[in-house]
N, C-alpha and C positions, 0 to 999 in steps of 0.2 A: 708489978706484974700485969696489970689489969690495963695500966697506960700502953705496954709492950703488944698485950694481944689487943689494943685499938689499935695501932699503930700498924699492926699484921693484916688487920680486917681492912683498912683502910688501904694499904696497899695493893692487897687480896683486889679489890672493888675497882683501883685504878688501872689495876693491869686487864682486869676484863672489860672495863670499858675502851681500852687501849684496843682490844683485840676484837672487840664487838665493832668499833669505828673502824679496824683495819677491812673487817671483812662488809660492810654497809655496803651494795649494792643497790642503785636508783634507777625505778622503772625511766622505761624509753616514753616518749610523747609523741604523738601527731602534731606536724605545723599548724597554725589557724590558717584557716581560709576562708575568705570572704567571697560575695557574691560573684556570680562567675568563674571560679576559682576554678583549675582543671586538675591544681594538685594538694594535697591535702589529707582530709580525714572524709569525703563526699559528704558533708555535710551541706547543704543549699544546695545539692546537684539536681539539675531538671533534665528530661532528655525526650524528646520528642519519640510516638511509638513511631516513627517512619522510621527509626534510626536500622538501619541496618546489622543483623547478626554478622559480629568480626568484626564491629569495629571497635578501637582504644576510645575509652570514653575518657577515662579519668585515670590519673596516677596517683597510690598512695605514698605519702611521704613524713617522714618521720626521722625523728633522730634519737641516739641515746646518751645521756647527759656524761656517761664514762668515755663515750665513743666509740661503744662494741659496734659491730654490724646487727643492723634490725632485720625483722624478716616479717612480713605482711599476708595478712589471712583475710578470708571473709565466710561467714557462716550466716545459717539461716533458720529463721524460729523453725518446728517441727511442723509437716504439712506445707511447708512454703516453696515456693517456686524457685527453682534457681536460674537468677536471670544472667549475673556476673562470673566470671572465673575473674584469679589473680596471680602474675605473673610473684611468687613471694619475695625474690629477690631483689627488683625493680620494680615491684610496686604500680605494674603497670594492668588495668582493670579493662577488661572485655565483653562486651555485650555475647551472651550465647545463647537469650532464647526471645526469639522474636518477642516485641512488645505491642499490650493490646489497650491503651486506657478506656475502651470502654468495658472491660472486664477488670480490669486492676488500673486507679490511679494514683498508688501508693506502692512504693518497694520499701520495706524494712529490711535493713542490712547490720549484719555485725560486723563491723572491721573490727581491727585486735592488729597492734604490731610487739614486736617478741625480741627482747633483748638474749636469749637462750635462758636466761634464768626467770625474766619479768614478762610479764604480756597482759599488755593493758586494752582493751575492750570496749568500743560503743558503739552505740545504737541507733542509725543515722536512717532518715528516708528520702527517700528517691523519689521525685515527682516525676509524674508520665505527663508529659503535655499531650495534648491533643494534634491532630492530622487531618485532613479532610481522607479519611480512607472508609466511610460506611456513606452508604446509597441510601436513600429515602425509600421508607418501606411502608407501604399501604396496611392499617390497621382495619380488622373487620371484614376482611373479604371473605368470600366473594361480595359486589353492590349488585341488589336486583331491586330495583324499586318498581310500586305498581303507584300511576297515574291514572287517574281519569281524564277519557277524553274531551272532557269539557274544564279542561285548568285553565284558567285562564291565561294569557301569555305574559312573559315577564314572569309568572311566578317560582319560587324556590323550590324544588323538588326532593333535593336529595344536600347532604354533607360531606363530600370524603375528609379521607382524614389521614395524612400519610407524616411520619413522623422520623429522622435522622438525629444516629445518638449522636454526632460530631458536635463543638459546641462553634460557634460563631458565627461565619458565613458561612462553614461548609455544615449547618445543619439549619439554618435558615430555610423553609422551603418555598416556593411559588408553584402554581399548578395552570396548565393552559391544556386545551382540546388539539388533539391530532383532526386536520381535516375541516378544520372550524367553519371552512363557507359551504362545506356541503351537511355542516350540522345544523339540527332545528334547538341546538342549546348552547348554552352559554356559562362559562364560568367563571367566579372571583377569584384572581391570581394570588390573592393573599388568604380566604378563609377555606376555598375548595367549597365555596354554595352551589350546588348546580341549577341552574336554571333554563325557562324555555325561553326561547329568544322571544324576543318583541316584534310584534305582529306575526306570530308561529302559533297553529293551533294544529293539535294533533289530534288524530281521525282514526278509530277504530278499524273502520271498512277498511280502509285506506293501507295504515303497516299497522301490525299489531305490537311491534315490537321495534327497540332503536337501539342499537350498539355504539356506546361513546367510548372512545377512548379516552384518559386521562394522561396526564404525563406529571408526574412530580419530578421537579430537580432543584438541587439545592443549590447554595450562592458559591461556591467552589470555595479553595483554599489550595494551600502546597502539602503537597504528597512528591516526597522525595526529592525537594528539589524545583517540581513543575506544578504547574496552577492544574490541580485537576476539579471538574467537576460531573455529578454525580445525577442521576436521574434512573424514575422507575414510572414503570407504565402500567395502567390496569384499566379494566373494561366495566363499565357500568351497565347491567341492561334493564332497559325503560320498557317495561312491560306497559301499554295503554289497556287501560280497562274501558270495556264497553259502556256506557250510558245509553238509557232509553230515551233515541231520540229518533227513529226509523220506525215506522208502520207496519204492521206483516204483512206480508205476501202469499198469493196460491204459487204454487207450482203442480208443472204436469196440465197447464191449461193446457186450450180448452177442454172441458169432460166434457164426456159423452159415456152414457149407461142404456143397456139397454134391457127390456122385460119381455120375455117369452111366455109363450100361450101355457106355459105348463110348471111356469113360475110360481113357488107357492107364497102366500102370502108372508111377510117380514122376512125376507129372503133380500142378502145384501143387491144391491144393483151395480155400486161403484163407492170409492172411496177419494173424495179432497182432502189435500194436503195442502196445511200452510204454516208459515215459519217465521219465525220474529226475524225481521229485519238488522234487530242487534242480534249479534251473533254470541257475543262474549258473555254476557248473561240472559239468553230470553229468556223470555215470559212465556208462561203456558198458555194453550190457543182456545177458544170455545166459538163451537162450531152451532151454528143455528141457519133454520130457512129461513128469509123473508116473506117469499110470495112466490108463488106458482106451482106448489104441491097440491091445490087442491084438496087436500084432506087424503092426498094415496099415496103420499112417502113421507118420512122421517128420517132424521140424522143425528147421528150421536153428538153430543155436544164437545165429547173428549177425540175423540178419535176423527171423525168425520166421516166414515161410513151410513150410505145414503140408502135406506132399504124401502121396498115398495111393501103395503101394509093392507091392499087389496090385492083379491085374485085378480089375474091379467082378466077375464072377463067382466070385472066390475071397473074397468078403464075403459072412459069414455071416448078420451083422447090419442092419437096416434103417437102424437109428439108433446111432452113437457117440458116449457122452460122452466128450470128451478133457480132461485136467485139464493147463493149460501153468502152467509157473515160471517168474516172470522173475526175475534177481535183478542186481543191481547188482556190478560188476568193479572195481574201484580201480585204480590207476594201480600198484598193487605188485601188479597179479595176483588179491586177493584177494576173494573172494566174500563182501559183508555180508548186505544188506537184502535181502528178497524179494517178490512179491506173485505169487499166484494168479488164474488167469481160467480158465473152463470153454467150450469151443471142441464145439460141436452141429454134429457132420456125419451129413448125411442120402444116403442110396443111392436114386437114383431115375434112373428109364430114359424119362421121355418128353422129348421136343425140341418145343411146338409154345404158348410162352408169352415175349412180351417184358418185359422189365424192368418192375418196377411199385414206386410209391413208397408205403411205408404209416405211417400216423402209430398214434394210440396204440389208433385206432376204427377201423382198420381202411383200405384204400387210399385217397389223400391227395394232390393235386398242387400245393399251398398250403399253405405253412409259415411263419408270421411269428413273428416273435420281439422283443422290445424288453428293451435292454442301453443301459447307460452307455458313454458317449463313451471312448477312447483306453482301453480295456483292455488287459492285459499283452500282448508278444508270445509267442507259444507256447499262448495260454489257449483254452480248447473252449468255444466254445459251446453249452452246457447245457441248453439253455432247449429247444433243439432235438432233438426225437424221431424220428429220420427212420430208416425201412429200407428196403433194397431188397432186392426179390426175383426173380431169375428161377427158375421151376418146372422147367424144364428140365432136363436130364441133361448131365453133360461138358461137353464145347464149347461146346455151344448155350447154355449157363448164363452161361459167362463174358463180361463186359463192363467196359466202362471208365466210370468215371465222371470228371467235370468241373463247375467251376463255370461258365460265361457271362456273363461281365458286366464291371464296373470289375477290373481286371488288379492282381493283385499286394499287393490288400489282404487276401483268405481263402485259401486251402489245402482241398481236402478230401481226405479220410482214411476208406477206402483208394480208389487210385486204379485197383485191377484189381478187382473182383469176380468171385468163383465161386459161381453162386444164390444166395447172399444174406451181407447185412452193414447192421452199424449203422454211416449214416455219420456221419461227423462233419468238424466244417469248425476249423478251426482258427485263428486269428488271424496272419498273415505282417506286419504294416503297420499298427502301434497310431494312427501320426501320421497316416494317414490317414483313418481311424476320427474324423471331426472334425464334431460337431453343427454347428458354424457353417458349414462347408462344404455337408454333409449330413445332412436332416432323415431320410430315411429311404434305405438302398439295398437293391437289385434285384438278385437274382441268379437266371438259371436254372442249375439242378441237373438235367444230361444226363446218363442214361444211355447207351448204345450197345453191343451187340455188338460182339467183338470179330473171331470166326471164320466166322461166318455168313453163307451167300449174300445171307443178309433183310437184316440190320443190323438187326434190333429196336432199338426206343429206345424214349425216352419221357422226358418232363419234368416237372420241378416247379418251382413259384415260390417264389424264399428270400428274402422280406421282412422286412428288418430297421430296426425305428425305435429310430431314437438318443436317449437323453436327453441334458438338459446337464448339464456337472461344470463345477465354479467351474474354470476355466481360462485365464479371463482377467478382466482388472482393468476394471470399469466406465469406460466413458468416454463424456464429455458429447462432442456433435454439435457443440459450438464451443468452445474456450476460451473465450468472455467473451460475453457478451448485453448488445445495447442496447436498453432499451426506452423509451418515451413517455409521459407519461401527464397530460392536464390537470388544473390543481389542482381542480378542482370535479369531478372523480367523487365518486361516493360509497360510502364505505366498503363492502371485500367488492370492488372492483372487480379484476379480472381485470390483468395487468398483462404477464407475458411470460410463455412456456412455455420449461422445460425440456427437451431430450430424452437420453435416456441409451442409451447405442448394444448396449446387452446387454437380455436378457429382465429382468423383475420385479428392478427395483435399488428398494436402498432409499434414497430422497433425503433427506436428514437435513432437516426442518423447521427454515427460518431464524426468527429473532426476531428482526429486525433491525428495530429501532425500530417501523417503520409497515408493515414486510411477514412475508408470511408464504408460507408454500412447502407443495404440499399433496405430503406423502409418495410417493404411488404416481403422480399423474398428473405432477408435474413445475409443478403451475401457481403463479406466484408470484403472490397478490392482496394488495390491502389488508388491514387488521386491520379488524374490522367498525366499529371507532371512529375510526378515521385521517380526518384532517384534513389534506392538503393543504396548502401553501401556499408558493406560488413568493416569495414576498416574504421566507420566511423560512428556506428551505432550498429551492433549487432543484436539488441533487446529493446522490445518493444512490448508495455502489456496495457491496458486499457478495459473499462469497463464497457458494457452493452446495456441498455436497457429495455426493458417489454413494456406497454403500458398499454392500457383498454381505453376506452372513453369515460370512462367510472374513474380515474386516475389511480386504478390500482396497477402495479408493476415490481417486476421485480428484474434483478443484476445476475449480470453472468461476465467474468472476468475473463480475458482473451490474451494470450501469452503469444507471440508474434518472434519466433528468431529468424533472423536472417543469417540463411547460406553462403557461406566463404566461396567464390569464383576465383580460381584462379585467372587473376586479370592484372596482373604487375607484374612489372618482369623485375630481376637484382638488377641493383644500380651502385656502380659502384663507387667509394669518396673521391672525394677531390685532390685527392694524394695520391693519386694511384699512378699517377704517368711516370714518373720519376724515383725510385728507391735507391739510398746506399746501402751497398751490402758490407761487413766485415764477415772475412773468410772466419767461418766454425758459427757463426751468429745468422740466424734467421733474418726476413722480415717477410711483414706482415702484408697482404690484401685484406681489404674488407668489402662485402658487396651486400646491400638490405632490399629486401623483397618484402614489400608494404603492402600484401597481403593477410588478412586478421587472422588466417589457422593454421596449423599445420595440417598436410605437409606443403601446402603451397606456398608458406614462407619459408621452408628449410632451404638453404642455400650450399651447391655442393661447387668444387670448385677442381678446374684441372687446368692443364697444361698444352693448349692448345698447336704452339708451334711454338719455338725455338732459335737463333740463333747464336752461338750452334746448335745444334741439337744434342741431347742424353748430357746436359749438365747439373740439369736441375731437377728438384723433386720440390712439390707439395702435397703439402696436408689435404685432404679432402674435405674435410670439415672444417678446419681453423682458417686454412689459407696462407699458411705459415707456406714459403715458398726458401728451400736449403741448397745447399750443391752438393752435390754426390759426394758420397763422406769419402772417396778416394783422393777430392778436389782438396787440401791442407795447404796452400802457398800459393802466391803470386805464380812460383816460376811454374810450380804446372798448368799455372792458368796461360803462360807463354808457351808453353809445351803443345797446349791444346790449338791454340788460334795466335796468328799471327799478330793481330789486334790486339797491340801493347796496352790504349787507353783502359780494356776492360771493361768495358760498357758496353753489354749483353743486351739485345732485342728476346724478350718471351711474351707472347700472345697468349694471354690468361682468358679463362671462360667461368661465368658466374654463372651457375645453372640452376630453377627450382624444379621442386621434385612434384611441383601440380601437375595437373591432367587436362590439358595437351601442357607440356612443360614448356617455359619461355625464359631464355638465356641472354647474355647478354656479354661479348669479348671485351678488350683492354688490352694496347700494346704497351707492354711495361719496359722502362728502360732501368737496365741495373746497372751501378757502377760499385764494380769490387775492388776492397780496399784491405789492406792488412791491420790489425790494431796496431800494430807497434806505429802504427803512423801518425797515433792518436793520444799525444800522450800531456799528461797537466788537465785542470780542471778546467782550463778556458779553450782548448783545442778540443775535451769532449763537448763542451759545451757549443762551440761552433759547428759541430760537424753534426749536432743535436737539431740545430737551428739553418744548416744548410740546404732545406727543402722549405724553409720559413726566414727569410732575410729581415723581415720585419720583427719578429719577434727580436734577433740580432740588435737591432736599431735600437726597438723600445729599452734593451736593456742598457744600452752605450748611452742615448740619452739620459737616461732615470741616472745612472752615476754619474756624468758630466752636470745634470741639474742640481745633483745633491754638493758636491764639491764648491761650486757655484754661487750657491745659498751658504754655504757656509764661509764662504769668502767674503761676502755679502755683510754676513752678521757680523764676523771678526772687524771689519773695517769699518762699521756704523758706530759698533762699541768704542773702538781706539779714537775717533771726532769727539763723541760726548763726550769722552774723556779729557781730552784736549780740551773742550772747549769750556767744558765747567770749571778747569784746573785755576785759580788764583795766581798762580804762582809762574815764576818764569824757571821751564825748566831747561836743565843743563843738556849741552850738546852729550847727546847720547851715544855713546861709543859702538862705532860696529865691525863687529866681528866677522868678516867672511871667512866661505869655507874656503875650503884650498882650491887654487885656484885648478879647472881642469886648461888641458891644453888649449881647447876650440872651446866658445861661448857654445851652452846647450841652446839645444834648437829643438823642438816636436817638428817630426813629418805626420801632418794630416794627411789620412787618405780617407777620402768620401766615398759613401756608398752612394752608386745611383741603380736608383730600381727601374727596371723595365722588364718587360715582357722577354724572356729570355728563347731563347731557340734550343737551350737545353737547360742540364741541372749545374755548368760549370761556368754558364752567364746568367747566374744568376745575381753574382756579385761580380761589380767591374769596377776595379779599382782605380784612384787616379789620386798623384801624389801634389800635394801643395806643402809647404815651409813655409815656416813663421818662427819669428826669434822671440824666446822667454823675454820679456825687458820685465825691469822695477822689481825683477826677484829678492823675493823676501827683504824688500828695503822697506824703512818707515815715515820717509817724506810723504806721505801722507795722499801722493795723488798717484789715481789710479789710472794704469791704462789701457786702454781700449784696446783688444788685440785687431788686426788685420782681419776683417772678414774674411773668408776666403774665396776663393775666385771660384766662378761656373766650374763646376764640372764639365768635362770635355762627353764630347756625345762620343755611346761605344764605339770600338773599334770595327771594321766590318769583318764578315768570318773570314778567316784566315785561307781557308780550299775552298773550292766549292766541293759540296758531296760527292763521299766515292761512288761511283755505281753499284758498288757491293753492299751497300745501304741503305738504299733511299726511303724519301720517306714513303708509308707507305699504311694499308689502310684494310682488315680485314670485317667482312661484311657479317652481319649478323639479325638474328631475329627481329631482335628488340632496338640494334643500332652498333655504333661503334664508338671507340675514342683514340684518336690518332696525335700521339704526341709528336711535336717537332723536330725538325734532324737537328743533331746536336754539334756542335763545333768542335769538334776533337780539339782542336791549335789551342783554344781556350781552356781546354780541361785539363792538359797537361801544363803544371807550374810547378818547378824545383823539382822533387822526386815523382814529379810526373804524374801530378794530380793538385787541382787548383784549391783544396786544403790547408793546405802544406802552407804555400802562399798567404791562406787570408788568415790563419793561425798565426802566422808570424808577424804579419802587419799588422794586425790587432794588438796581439801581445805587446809589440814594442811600443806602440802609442798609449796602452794604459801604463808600462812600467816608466815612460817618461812622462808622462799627465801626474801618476803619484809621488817620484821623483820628485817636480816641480814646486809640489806641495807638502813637500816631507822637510825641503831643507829649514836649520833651523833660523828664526826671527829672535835675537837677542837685543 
């Protein structure tokens, strides 16, 4: 029993193993792929960030070992970007979100493909190559550096430092100056050191300040396909720092002070003023006498105020020269530089005179002066001679002065006076001092007493005109100009004005093909030779330029169309003299008006004159020209007009719809035909080709060549054959066809082309015979047929012209086209049209040409 239930368990075991192997299902796989690989598992896949969103980058591909259908995923850790989608049934992988590798140079991706029961999963990355698509960007800005103005030249100043994420040549960067021969620096194209140029020494007095441009650009690279490269600009400014190397100065010389009888003693007289000649950092001033106070005045050492120290009765003297020192103090105490000024005080005892303003001739209430725009601040106005004086004694002498007028842009110097002083105005407000703001400004210069019951005063006028300093950059009145112009001016014409928003710019004279730009006025005209023509250049656009003598300038673009003139009349093809008509079937006119617009090219078309008249209609637009849909048959066409041939005279007119409109006639000659007359593929084809003989030709030859050549070859082949053959072969049996009554013969008829007098000589036929010989034999020599003889010269016309016909010739705008009279006698052949005719004699000479060549060679 024990062997029985092994025997059961054992069983048991093999039929679930049975059933477990039936149902075993094996995951699907991804192909390998190797380097560059496009389809696969994107394993080693790179893709440049230029790659454009939408496109197929990669395809995944996989199989399943059963051979189910697989189907393709791709997912993304949590937080991640999604750069792919995936088409799951094709396996086909798409870029959809721009890529940046200087922000991500790594994509982790899960693909995963899925047999419906299996899906297997991995974890692949994407490398982002690089692009030249990031600009060189300046680290640390804004640059202000301060220089002293005693650096010596050549030396280093400053570092920039501009830096592009791109990695290779498009982050590579070099750096060079905008403007470099009117700079006083210099810089290293590879580390960005700035430096002062060699032999350059920069001057306080002089500019206090230097604006360099920089330019960083990097070594380019491909961006989408194109080499681009990248640059950025930025401004360094050179602030010059003052050095003590300039002496100070008085201003407001000469002084003059005066002492009244009723002056009391240490009572100011007058005040000097003097000023470090560096401006950027002075030095403080100390004021002292040298010699000629005699022991009766004093002066402050800070200020410079000059006071008398005896009563006016204890002065001996009428007149004091006083000699003052200023001299410059350092920051350690120390006394350098110095400058002298001589200080004229007068002793006088009358009170009964108000302030009075004197120029260089003597009293003066109008003082003008002309300076350039934005002078330094601190700088005196020079130009200016002004004093004043009160006569008066002590008190009554002293007064205040003041300027009057716009606030905050002059100073004047001094603001107390004692009987007399030079004044002087000073500059407070350089940026106000603006030619474009103001051409000239106004000031009154008040004096006043200051202790006086009176108030004496009195004024003067301080007129000052401003020149201009290149201060700003020329600029045009629009960025772009449209102008007008019809093609029929005539050269020298005037076309659009410039305007340029600064004084006297210089407008750089364009060449531009057919224009020209006039320097100072701005006016752009034609070239005195220019020629117009909308037909063949209707756009025209070009830049302008402004520029100063500073070479600052700037661009203003000029858009130039030219005006469609109606100046062409319709012209109409070279087909026009002669049309077949089939009754119920159109045909066409065509006439082209090589004018560039409408509606001067719209071309309309009518029916000018007739023979006969009311048969015909055309289209007005197409040109389609029909017969009157009563017209169905030949015989009402004999019903209508006697005129069996049917070749109808109508005088067609091409007319444009410009202003003044310009037309242009056409005698059309129609021959009407019925279709049944037309019938097999080689009679359409001729009657196709009946206003084109040539075309005819080329086709007769092209198949006579080919027949030709292959006659050609058959007979090269059967010699080589022959001749390589060993063997002697037996007389070859031949088999003719039955025999016909008369040996076959071809009738050649030749085409000769000439110049026809209608559309029915245009083909003149003329018959020549020649006998087929050595048909289809195999004696082996070939022969030569019969060249054929000259063509006979045509025939002459058969009538002379009806008088109810002639030729004849209707006059018009633009001109005319007068086709030939045509030879009725030659038009009519067989059924009474010379068709008929070259339809049949055609026909017969190809079906005996193929004939010739069909019988068989046994």
């Amino acid at each position: 029993q024990s062997q029985i239930t092994a025997t059961y368990k054992m069983l048991f075991f093999a039929f679930c193993f049975v059933l477990i192997a039936a149902q075993a299902n094996y995951a699907p796989y991804f192909f390998d792929n190797g380097a560059r690989s496009t389809n696969g598992n994107m394993a080693l896949l790179s893709l440049s960030e230029d790659t454009p969103v939408g496109t197929h980058v990669y395809t995944l591909n996989g199989t399943d070992p059963e051979g189910d259908p697989v189907t393709y995923g791709l997912a993304y850790e949590a937080g991640s970007r999604r750069y792919f989608s995936v088409d799951k049934n094709l396996g086909n992988v798409t870029l959809i979100e721009e890529l940046d590798r200087e922000k991500e140079d790594e994509i982790e991706v899960i693909v995963s493909i899925s047999d419906g029961l299996n899906t297997v999963s991995e974890k692949v990355r994407i490398l982002v190559t690089d692009a030249n698509d990031e600009s060189p960007e300046f680290i640390n800005t804004p640059y202000i550096v301060q220089v002293p103005e005693n650096t010596p030249s050549g030396s280093s100043i400053f570092k920039i430092e501009a830096v592009d994420k791109d990695t290779g040549s498009g982050g590579s960067i070099t750096y060079f100056l905008q403007n470099i021969h009117a700079n006083k620096f210099t810089i290293d194209r590879h580390s960005g050191v700035l430096r002062i140029k060699t032999g350059v020494t920069l001057d306080y007095e002089k500019s206090r300040t230097h604006f360099v441009v920089v330019v960083a650009k990097d070594g380019g690279g491909k961006l989408r396909g194109d080499n681009k490269v990248f640059s950025a600009t930025t401004t360094v400014t050179v602030n010059v720092e003052d050095v003590q190397d300039t002496p100070p100065m008085f201003i407001g010389t000469p002084y003059y002070g005066y002492v009244y009888e009723d002056t009391l003693a240490g009572s100011e007289v007058l005040t000097v003023v003097a000023l470090d000649g560096d401006r950027g950092k002075p030095n403080s001033i100390h004021y002292c006498i040298v010699n000629g106070d005699e022991g009766s005045f004093e002066i402050s050492n800070t200020t410079g105020a000059i006071s008398v120290i005896k009563s006016p009765n204890q002065l001996k003297k009428e007149v004091y020269e006083l000699k003052v020192q200023a001299s410059e103090v350092s920051q350690e105490g120390d006394i350098s530089v110095y400058a002298f000024a001589m200080v004229t005080i007068r002793v006088v005892d009358l009170n009964n005179h108000p302030p009075t303003f004197y120029g260089e001739n003597g009293p003066q209430n109008r003082f003008e002066l002309t300076m350039y725009e934005h002078p330094p601040e601190g700088e005196i106005l020079r130009g200016l001679k002004i004093t004043v004086n009160d006569s008066d004694q002590g008190a009554n002498a002293k007064f205040n002065l003041r300027l009057v007028g716009p606030g905050g842009i002059f100073r004047v110097v001094p603001q107390t006076v004692l009987n007399e002083a030079q004044v002087t105005i000073i500059v407070e407000n350089s940026a106000a001092i603006d030619y474009e703001k103001f051409k000239v400004l106004t000031f009154k210069l008040l004096a006043i007493e200051v202790n006086t019951p009176e108030k004496f005063s009195s004024t003067a006028d301080v007129v000052i005109r401003l020149l201009d300093t290149n201060d700003n950059v020329p600029k045009f009145s629009s960025d772009y100009y449209i102008a007008r112009i019809p093609e029929n001016s005539p050269g020298g014409s005037n076309v659009v004005a410039v305007t340029v928003m600064i004084k006297n710019p210089k407008v750089f004279p364009c060449f531009f093909s057919r224009f020209l730009i006039h320097p100072s006025t701005g006016i752009i005209y034609t070239q005195p030779w220019a020629v117009l023509d909308a037909e063949v250049n209707s756009k025209y656009n070009f830049y302008v330029k402004a520029e100063d003598t500073d070479g600052k300038y700037s661009l203003a673009e000029v858009f130039i169309t030219v005006l469609d003139v109606n100046d062409h009349s319709p012209e109409f093809n070279e087909n026009i003299q002669e049309k077949t008509m089939i009754i119920g079937s159109p045909v066409k006119i065509e006439a082209i008006d090589q004018d560039a617009e409408e509606p001067n090219n719209i071309v309309d078309y009518s029916i000018m004159q007739a023979d006969p008249a009311n048969v015909f209609d055309i289209d007005q637009s197409t040109g389609e020209i029909k017969l009157k849909s009563y017209i169905r048959s030949l015989d009402i066409i004999h019903n209508i007009t006697k005129n069996k041939d049917c070749i109808w005279s109508v005088v067609v007119q091409a007319k444009d719809r410009g202003s003044p409109s310009f037309s242009t006639t056409a005698v059309l000659k129609i021959d009407i035909t019925e279709e049944t007359l037309h019938k097999g593929p080689m009679a359409a084809f001729l009657m196709q080709t009946k206003d084109n003989p040539m075309k005819a030709l080329g086709v007769l030859a092209g198949v006579m060549g080919i027949m030709v050549l292959i006659t050609i070859m058959i007979s090269t082949a059967m010699f080589w054959r022959n001749k390589r053959s060993n063997k002697i072969m037996p007389v070859r049996r031949i088999i003719k066809k039955r025999q016909t009554p008369q040996p076959r013969t071809v009738r050649m008829e030749w085409l000769k082309f000439k110049r026809p007098s209608n559309a029915a000589e245009k083909f003149v036929v003329e018959d020549d015979t020649k006998s087929l010989q050595n048909e289809n034999s195999n004696n082996n020599v070939q022969v030569v047929p019969v060249p054929p003889t000259a063509p006979l010269p045509p025939p002459p016309p058969a009538a002379a012209p009806r008088g109810d016909a002639p030729g004849w010739r209707v006059p018009t705008v633009s001109g005319s086209l007068t086709p030939k009279y045509i030879n009725k006698q030659l038009k009519k052949r067989g059924h009474g049209s010379a068709h008929n005719a070259l339809v049949s004699e055609l026909k017969m000479k190809f079906e005996k040409r193929n004939a010739a060549f069909s019988e068989p060679h046994i």
